[in-house]
DRENKEMAR-618965 format. One line per 3 residues: their letters; for each residue x, y, z of N, C-alpha, C, O. Coordinates in Angstrom, 2 decimals. Example, Ala and Ser with C-alpha at 12.3 -4.5 7.8 and 13.67 -1.06 7.14 Angstrom:
<recs>
AS	13.19 -5.69 7.80 12.30 -4.50 7.80 13.20 -3.30 7.80 14.24 -3.32 8.46 | 12.85 -2.25 7.08 13.67 -1.06 7.14 12.90 0.03 7.87 13.41 1.14 8.04 $
</recs>
This chain:
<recs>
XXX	-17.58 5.04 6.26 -16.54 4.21 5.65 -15.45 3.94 6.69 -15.27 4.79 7.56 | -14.84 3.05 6.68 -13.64 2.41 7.80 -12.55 3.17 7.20 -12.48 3.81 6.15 | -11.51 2.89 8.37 -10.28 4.27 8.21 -9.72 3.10 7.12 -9.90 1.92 7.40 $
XXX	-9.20 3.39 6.16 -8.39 2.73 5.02 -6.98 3.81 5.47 -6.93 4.97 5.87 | -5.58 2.42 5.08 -4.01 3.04 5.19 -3.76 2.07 4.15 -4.53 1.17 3.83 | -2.45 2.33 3.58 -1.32 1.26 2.46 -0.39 1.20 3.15 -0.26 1.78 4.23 $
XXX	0.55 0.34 2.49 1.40 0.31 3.30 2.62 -0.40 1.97 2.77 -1.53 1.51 | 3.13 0.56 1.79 4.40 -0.07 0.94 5.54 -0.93 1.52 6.33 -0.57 2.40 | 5.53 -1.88 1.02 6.66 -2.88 1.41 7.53 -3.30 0.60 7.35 -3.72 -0.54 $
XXX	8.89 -3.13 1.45 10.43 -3.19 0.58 11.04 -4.23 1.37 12.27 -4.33 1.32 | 10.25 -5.20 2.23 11.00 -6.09 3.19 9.37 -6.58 3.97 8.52 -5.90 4.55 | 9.44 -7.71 3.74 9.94 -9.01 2.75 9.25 -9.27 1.34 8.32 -10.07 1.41 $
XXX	9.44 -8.93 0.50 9.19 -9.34 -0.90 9.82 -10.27 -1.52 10.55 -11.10 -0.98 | 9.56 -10.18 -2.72 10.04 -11.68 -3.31 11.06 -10.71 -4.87 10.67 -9.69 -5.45 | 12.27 -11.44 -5.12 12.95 -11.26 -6.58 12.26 -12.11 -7.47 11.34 -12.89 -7.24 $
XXX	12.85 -11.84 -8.56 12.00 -12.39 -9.71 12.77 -14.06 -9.82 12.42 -14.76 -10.77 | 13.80 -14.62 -8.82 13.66 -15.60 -8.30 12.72 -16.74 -7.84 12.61 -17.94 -8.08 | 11.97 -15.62 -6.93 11.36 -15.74 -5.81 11.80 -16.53 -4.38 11.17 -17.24 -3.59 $
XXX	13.03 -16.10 -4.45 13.44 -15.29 -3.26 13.48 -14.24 -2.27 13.90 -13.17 -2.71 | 13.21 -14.25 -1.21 12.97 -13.00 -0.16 13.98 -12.32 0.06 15.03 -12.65 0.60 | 13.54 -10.99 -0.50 14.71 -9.92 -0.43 14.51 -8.56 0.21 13.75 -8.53 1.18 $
XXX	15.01 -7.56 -0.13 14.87 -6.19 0.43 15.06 -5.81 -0.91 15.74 -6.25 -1.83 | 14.05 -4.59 -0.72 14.34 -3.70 -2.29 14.71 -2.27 -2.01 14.79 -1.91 -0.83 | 14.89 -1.60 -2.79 15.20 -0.17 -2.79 13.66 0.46 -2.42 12.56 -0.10 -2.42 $
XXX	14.10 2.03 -2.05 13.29 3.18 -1.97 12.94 3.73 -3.34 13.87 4.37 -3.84 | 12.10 3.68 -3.90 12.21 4.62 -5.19 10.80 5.85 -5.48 9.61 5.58 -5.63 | 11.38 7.05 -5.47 10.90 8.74 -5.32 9.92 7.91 -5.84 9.25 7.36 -4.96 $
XXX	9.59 7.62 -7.04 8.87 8.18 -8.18 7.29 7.07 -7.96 6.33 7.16 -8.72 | 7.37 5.76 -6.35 6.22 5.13 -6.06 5.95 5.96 -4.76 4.73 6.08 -4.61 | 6.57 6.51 -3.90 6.46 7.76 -2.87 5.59 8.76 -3.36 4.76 9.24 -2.59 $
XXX	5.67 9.14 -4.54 5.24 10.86 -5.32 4.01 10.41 -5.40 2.99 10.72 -4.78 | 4.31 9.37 -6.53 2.64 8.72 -7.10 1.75 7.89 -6.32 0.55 7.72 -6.56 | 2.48 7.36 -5.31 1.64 6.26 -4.43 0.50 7.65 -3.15 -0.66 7.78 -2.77 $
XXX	1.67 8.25 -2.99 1.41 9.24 -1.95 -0.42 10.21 -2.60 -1.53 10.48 -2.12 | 0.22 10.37 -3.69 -0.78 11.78 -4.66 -2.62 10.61 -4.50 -3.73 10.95 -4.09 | -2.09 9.26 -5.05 -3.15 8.57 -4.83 -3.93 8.49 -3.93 -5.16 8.52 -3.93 $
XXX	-2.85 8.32 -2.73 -3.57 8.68 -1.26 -4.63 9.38 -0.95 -5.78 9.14 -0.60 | -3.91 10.38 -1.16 -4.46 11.44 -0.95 -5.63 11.71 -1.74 -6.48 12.41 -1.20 | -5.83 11.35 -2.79 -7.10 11.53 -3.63 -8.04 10.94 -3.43 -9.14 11.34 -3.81 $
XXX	-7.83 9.64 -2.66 -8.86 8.80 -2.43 -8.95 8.07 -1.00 -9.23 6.91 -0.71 | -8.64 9.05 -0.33 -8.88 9.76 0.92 -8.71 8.56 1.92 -9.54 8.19 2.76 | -7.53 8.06 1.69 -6.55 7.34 2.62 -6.16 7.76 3.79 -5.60 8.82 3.48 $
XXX	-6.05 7.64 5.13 -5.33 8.09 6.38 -3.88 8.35 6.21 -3.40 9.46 6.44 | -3.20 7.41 5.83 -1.91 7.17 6.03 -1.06 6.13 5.19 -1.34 4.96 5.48 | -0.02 6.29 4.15 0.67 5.42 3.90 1.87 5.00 4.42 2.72 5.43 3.65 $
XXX	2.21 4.60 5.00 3.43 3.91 5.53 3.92 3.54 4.45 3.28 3.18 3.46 | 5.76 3.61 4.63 6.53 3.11 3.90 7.18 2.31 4.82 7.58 2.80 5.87 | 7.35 1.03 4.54 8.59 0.07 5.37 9.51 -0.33 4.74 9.61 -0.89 3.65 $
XXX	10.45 0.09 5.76 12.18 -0.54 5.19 12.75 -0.50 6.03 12.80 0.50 6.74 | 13.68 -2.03 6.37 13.88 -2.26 7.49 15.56 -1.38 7.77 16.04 -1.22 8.90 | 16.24 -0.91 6.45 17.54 -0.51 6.39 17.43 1.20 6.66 16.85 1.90 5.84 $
XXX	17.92 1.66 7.64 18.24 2.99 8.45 18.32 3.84 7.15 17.36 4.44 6.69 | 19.61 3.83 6.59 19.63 4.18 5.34 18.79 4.84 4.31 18.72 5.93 3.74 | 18.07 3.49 4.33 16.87 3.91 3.29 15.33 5.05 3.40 14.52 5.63 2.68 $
XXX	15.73 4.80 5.00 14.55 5.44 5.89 14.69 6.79 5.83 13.79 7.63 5.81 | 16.39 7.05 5.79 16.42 8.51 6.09 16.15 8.65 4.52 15.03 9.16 4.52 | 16.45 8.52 3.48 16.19 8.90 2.18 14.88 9.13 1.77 14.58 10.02 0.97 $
XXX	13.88 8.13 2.45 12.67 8.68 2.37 11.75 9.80 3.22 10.67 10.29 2.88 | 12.52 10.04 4.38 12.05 11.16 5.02 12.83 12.37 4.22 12.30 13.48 4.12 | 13.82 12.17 3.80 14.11 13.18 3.04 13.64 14.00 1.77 14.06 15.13 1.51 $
XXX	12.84 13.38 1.09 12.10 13.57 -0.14 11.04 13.83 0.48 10.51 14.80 -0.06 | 10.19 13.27 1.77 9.42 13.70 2.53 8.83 14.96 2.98 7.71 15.48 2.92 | 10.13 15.30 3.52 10.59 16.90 4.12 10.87 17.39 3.20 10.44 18.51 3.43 $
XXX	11.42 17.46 1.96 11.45 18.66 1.14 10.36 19.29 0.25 10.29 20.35 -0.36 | 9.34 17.96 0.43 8.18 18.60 -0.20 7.03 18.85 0.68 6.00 19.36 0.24 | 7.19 18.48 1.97 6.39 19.04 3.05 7.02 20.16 3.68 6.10 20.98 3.79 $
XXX	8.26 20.75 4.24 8.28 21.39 4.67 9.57 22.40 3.98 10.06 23.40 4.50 | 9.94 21.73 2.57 11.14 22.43 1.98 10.94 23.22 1.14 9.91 23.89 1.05 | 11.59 23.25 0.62 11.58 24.50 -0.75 10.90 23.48 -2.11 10.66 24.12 -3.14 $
XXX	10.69 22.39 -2.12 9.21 22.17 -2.66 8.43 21.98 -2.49 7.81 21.24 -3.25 | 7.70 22.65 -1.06 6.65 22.95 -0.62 6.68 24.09 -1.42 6.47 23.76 -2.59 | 6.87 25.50 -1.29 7.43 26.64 -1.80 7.00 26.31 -3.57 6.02 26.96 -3.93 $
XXX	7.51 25.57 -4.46 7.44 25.24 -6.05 6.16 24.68 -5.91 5.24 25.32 -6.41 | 5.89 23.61 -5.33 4.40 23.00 -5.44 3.71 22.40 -4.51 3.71 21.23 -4.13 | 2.85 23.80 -4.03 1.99 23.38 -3.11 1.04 22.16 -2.65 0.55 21.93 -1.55 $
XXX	0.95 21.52 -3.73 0.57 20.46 -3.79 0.28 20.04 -3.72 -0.94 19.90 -3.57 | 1.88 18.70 -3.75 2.65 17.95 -3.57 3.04 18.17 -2.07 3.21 17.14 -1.42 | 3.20 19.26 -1.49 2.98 19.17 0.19 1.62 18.08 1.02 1.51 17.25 1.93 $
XXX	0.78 18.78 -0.03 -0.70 17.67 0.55 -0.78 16.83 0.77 -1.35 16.41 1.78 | 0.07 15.78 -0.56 0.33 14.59 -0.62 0.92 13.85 -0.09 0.54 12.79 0.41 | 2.14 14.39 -0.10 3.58 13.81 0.60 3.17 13.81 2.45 3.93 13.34 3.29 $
XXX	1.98 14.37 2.72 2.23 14.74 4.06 1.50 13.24 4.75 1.76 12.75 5.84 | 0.47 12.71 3.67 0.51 11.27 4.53 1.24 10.53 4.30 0.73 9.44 4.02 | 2.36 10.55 4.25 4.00 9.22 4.28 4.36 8.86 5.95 4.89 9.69 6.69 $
XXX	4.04 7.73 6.30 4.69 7.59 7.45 6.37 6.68 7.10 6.23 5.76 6.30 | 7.47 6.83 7.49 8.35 5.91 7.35 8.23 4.79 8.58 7.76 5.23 9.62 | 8.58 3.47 8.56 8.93 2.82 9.61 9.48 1.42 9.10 9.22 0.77 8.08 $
XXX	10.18 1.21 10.02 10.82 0.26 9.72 10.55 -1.23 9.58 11.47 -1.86 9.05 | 9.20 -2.09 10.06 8.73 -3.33 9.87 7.01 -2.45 9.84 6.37 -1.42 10.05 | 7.02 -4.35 9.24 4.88 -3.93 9.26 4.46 -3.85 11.37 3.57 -3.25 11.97 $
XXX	5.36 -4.58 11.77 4.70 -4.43 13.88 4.34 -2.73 13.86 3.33 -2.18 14.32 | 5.83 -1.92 12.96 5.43 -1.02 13.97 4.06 0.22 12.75 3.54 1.29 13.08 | 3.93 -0.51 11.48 2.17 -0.35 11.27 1.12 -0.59 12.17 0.24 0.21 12.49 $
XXX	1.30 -2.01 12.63 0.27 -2.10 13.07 0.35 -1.15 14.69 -0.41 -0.33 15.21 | 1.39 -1.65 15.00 1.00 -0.44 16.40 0.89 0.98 16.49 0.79 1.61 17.54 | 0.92 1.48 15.30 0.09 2.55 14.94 -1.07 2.81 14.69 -1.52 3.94 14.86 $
XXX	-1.63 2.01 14.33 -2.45 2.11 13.55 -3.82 1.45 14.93 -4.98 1.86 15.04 | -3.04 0.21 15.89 -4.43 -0.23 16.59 -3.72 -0.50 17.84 -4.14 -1.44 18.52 | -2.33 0.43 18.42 -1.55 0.50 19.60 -1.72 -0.43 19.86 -2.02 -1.33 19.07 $
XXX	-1.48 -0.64 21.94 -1.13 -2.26 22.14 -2.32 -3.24 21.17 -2.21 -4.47 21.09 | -2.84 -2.88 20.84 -4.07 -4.62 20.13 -3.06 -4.89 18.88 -3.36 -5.87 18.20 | -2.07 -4.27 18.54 -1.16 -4.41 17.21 -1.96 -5.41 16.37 -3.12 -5.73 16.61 $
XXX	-1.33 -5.80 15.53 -1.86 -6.87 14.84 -3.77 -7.39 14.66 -4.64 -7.13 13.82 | -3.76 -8.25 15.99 -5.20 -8.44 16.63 -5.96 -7.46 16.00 -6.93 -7.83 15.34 | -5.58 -5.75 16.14 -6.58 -4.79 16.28 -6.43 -3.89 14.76 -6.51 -2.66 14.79 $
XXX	-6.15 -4.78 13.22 -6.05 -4.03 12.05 -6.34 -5.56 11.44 -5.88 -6.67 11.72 | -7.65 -4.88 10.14 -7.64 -6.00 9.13 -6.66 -5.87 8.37 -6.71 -4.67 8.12 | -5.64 -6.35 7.73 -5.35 -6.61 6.81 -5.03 -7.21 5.21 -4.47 -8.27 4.94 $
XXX	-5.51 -6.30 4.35 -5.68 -6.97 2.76 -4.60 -6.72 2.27 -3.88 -5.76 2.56 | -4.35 -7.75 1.30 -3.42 -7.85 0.54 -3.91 -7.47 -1.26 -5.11 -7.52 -1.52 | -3.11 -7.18 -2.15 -3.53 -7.79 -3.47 -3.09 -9.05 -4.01 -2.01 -9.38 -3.52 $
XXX	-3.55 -9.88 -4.84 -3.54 -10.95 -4.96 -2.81 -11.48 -6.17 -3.19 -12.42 -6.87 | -1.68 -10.74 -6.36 -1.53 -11.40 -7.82 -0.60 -12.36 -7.34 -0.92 -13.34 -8.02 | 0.55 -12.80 -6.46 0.23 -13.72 -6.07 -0.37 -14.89 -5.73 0.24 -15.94 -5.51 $
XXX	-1.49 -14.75 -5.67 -2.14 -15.53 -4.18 -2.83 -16.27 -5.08 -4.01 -15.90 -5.01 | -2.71 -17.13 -5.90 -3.40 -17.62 -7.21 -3.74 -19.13 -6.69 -4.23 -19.88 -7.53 | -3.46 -19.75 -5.10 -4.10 -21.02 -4.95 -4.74 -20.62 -3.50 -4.80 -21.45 -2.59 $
XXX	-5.17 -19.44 -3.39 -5.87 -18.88 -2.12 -7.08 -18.12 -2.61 -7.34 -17.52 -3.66 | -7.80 -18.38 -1.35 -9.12 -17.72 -1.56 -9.05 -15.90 -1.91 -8.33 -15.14 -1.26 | -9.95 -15.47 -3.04 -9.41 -13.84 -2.74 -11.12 -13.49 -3.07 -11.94 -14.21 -3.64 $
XXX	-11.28 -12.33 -2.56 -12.16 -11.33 -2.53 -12.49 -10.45 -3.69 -11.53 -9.75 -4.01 | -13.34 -10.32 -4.25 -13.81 -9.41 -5.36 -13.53 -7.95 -5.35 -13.89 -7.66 -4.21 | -13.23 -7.16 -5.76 -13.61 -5.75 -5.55 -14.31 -5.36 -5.21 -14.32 -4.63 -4.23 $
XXX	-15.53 -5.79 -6.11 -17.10 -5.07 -5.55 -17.41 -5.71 -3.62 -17.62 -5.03 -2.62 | -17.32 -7.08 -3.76 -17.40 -7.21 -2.12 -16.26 -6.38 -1.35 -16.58 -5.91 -0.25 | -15.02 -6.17 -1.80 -14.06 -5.71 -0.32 -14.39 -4.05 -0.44 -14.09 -3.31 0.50 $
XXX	-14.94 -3.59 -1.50 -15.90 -1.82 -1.78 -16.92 -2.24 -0.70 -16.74 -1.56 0.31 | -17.76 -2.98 -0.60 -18.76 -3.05 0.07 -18.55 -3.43 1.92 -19.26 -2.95 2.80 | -17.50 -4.30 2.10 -17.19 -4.49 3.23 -16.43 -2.96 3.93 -16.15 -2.91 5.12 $
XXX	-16.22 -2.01 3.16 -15.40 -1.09 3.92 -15.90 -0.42 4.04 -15.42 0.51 4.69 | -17.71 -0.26 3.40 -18.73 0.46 4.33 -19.19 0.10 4.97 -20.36 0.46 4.78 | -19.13 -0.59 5.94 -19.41 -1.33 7.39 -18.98 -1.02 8.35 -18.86 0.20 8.22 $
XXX	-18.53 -1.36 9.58 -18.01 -1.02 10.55 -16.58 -2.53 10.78 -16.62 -3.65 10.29 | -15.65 -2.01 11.57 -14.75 -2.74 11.76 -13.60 -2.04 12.36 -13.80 -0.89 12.74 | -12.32 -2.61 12.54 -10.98 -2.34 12.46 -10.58 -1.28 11.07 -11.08 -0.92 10.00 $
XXX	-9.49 -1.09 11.80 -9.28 -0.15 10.12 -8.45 -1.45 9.53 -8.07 -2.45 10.14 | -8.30 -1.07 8.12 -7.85 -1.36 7.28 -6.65 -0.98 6.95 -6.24 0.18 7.07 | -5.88 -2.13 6.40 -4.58 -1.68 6.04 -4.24 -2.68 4.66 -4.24 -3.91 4.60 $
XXX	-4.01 -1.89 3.80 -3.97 -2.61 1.93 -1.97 -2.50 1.94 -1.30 -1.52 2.27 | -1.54 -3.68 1.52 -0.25 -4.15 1.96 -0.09 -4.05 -0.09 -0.87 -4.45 -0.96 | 1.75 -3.08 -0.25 1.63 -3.59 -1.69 3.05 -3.68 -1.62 3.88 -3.04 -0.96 $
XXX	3.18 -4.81 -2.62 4.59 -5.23 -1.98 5.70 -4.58 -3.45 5.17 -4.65 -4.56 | 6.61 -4.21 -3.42 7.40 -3.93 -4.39 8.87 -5.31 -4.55 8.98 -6.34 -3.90 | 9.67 -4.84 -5.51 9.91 -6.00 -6.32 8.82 -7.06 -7.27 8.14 -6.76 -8.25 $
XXX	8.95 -8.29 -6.63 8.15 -9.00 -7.50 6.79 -9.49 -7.25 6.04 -10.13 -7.99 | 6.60 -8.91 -5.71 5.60 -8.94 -5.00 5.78 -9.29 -3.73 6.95 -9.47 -3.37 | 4.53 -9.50 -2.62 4.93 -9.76 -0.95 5.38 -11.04 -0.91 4.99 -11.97 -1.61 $
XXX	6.32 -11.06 0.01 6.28 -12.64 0.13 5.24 -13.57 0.92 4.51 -13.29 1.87 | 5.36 -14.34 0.46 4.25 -15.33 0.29 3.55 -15.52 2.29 2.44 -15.93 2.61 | 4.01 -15.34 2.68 3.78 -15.39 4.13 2.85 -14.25 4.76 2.18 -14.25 5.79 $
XXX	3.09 -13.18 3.65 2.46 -12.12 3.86 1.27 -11.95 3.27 0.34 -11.25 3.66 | 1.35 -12.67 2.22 -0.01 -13.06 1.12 -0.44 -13.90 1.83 -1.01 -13.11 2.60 | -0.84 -15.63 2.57 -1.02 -16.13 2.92 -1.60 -15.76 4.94 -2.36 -16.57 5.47 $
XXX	-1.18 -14.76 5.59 -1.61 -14.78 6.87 -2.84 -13.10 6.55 -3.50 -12.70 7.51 | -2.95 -12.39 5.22 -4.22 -11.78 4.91 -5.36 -12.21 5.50 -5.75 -13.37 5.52 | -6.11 -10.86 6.19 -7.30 -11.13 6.38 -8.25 -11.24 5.30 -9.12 -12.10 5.12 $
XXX	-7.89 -10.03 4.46 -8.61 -10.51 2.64 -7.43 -10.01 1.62 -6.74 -9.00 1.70 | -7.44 -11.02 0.69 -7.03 -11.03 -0.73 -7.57 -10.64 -1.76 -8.42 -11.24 -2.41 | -7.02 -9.37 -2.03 -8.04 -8.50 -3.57 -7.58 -9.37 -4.59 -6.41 -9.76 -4.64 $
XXX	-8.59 -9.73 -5.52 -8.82 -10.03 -6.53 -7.28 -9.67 -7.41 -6.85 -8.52 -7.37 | -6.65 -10.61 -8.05 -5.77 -10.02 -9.53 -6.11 -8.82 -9.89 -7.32 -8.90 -10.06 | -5.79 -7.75 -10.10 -5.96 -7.09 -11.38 -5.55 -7.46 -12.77 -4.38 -7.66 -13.07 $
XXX	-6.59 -7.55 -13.63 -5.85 -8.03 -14.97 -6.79 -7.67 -15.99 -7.96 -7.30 -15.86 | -5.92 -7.86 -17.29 -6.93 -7.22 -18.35 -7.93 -7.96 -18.27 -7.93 -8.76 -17.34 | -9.22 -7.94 -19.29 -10.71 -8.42 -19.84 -9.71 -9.61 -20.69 -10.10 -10.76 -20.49 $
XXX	-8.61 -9.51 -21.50 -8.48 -10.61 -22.31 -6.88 -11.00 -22.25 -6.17 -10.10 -22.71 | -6.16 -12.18 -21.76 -5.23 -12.32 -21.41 -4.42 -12.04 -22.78 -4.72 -12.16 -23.97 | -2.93 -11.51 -21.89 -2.76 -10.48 -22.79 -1.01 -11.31 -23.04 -0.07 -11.07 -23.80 $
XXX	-1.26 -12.35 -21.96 0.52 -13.26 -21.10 1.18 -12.56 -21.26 2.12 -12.66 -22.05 | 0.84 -11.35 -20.40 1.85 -10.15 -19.76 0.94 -9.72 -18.45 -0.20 -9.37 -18.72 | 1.37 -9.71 -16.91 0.35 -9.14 -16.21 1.58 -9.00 -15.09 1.86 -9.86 -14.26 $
XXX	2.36 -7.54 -15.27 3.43 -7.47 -14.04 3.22 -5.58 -13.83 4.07 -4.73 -14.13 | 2.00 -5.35 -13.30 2.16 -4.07 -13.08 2.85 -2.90 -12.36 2.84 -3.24 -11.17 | 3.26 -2.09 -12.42 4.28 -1.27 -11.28 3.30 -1.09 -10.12 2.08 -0.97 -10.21 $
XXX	4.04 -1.11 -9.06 3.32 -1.29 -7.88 2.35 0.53 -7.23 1.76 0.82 -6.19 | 2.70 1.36 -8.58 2.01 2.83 -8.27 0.86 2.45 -8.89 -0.19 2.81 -8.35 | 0.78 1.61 -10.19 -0.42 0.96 -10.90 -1.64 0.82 -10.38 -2.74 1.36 -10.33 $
XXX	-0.79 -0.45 -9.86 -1.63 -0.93 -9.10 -2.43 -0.41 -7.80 -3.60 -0.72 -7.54 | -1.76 0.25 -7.19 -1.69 1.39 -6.21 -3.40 1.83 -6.93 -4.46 1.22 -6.75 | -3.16 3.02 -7.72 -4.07 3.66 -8.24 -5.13 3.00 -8.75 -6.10 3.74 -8.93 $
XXX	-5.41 1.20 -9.25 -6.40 0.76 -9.53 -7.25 0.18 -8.77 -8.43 -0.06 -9.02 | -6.30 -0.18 -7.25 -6.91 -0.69 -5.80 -7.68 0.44 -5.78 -8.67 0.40 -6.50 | -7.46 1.65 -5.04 -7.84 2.22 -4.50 -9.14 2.68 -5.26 -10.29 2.73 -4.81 $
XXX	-8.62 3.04 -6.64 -10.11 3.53 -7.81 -11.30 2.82 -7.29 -12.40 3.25 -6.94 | -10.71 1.33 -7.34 -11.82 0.25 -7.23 -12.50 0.01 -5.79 -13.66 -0.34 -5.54 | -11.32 0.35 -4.80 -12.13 0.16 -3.34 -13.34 1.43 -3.16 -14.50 1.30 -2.78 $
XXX	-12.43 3.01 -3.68 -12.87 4.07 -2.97 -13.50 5.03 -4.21 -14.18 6.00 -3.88 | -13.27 4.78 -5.51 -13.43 5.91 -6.53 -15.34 5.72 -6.59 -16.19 5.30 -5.81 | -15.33 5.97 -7.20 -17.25 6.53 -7.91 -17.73 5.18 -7.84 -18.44 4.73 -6.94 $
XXX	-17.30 4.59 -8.81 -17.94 3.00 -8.88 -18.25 2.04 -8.38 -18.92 1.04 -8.65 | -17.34 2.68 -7.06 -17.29 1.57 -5.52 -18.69 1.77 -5.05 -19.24 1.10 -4.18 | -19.14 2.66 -5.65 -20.41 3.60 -4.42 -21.71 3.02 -5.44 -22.87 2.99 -5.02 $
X	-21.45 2.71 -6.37 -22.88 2.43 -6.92 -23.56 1.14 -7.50 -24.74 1.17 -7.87 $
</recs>
């Protein structure tokens, strides 16, 4: 299977405007985005935010459950928390992830709820393409109201909507949701058979 990473994004997303904004840090897609990770045997999630600020707040929740006194309460949650990378734009993802080839040298997917006049990819095919050989992978999820559109649009693949079997004209999931139904669907049991 190809190295799979996420990559939470708080810059550039869209308000419920849809306007490009910056959003907050919030614990509680860190805890749950992270635990997912880890379950379904992700390399690395990156968090991006381009504000100093915010960066240290997330290494801070970071470090207290990797190397603090809730490591100590729940062992865990050390496990989890320990693939969080912080950084400050998606460049310096990618030059992690495929050094100087940056960019060039990482596929990147998006989810698609957006991307509703662009081509997108099935589940079952982007499950099947990530047992192949390639670049690693990097699954982009954007918080607020979603990525901005520039970011949806220069994807190497676009996952499919998630959405119910029967429209329900409600489809705005929290971005840990979704988190956990990508990944089910790329990497859980079902992907495999």
């Amino acid at each position: 299977m190809r190295r799979v990473s996420i990559a939470l994004v708080h810059y550039p997303v869209l308000d419920r405007a849809g306007e490009t904004v910056t959003t907050a840090i919030t614990n509680l897609d860190l805890h749950d985005m992270a635990r997912s990770s880890r379950t379904y045997g992700v390399a690395e999630m990156f968090v991006i935010h381009p504000v100093a600020a915010q960066r240290v707040l997330a290494e801070r929740i970071r470090d207290h459950w990797v190397s603090g006194s809730g490591k100590q309460r729940i062992p865990d949650r050390a496990v989890a928390l320990d693939v969080l990378r912080i950084v400050p734009s998606l460049e310096d993802v990618f030059t992690a992830l495929a050094g100087p080839a940056g960019r060039e040298g990482v596929e990147m997917w998006t989810t698609a709820a957006s991307a509703r006049d662009l081509s997108v990819m099935t589940y079952v095919d982007a499950a099947g393409r990530l047992q192949g050989s390639g670049p690693p992978v990097l699954i982009l999820f954007g918080t607020g109201w979603g990525l901005a559109r520039e970011l949806v649009e220069g994807a190497d693949v676009r996952l499919e909507p998630i959405r119910a079997a029967t429209d329900t004209g409600y489809n705005h999931l929290s971005v840990r949701a979704a988190c956990a139904i990508t990944l089910d669907r790329l990497c859980g049991v079902c992907a495999r058979q």
